[in-house]
N, C-alpha and C positions, 0 to 999 in steps of 0.2 A: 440615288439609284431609283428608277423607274421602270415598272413593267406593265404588261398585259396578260389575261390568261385565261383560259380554258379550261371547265373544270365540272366537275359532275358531284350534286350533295341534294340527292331526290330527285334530281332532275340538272340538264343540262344548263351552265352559267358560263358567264361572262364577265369582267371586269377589268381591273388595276389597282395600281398600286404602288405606292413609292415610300421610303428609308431616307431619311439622313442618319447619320452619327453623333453621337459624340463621346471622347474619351476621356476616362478616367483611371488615371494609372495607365495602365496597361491592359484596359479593358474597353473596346469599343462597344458602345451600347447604343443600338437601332430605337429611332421614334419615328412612326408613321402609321399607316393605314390603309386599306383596301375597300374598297366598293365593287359590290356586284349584283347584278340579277340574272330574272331566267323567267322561265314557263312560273308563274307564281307565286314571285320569290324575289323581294329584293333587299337591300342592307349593305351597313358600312360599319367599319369597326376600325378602333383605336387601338394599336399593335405595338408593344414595347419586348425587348430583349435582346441577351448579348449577341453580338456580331461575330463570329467563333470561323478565323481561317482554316484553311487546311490545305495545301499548297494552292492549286486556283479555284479549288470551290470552297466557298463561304455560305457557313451554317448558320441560320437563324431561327432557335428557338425562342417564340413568343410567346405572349399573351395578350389579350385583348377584350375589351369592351364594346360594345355598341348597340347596335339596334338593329329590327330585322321587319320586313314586313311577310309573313306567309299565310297563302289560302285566307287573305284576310281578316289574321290574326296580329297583331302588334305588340311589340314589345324589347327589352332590350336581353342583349343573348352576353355571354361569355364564351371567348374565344381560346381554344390551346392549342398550337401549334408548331410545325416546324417546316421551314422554306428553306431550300438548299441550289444555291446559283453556283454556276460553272462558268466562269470568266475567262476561254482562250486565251485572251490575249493581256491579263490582266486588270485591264480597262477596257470599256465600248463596251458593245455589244454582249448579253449574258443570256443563257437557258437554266432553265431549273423546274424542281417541282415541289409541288405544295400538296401539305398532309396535316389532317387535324379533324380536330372535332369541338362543335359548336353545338353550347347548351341554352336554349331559351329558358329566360328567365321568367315565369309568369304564364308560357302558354306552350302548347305543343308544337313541333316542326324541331328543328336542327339535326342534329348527327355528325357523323362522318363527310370529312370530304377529302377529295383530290383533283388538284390544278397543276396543268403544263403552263409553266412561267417563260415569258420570252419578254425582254427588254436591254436594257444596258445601263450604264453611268460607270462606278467608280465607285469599287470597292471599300 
């Protein structure tokens, strides 16, 4: 599953992002990642957790690692969040949105954020 998105956390960003699977038991577990920037701001993070249905929208609450660059400060941040896609037709095309907060590890900048997600793949 791959997306793009729209998103505001201090200032207005941009990015993507994409999931595979895989399962275990009867438990589908998301790896993958996101990349974004903006007005002073940019970063990628490493995003894991479960893949949690619910008729056609799919919950994914993460976690993640990465790195961040802001106001020309460096370093790497911890991610918590939760992204929620809405798949009409089961497969193809998906909207959703992204909510979370990112804590720099080492230097000031993060917070809160929220992203309008729009992509598709298979669920």
């Amino acid at each position: 599953m791959g997306y793009g998105f729209l998103g505001y956390q201090g200032g207005f960003q941009g990015g993507g992002g994409g999931f595979g699977t895989a399962t275990f038991g009867e438990v589908s577990w998301a790896f993958g990642g996101e990349s974004y920037g903006g007005a002073g701001q940019s970063g990628g993070v490493f995003l894991t957790g479960p893949l949690i249905p619910f008729q056609q929208i799919f919950l994914l609450p993460a976690v993640g690692l990465g790195g961040e660059e802001r106001g020309g400060n460096r370093g790497f941040l911890l991610d918590v969040g939760l992204r929620a896609f809405l798949f009409p037709s089961g497969a193809g095309w998906a909207v959703g949105l992204g909510a979370g907060y990112a804590v720099p590890l080492g230097f000031s900048g993060g917070g809160a954020y929220l992203r309008l997600l729009i992509g598709g793949g298979s669920p």
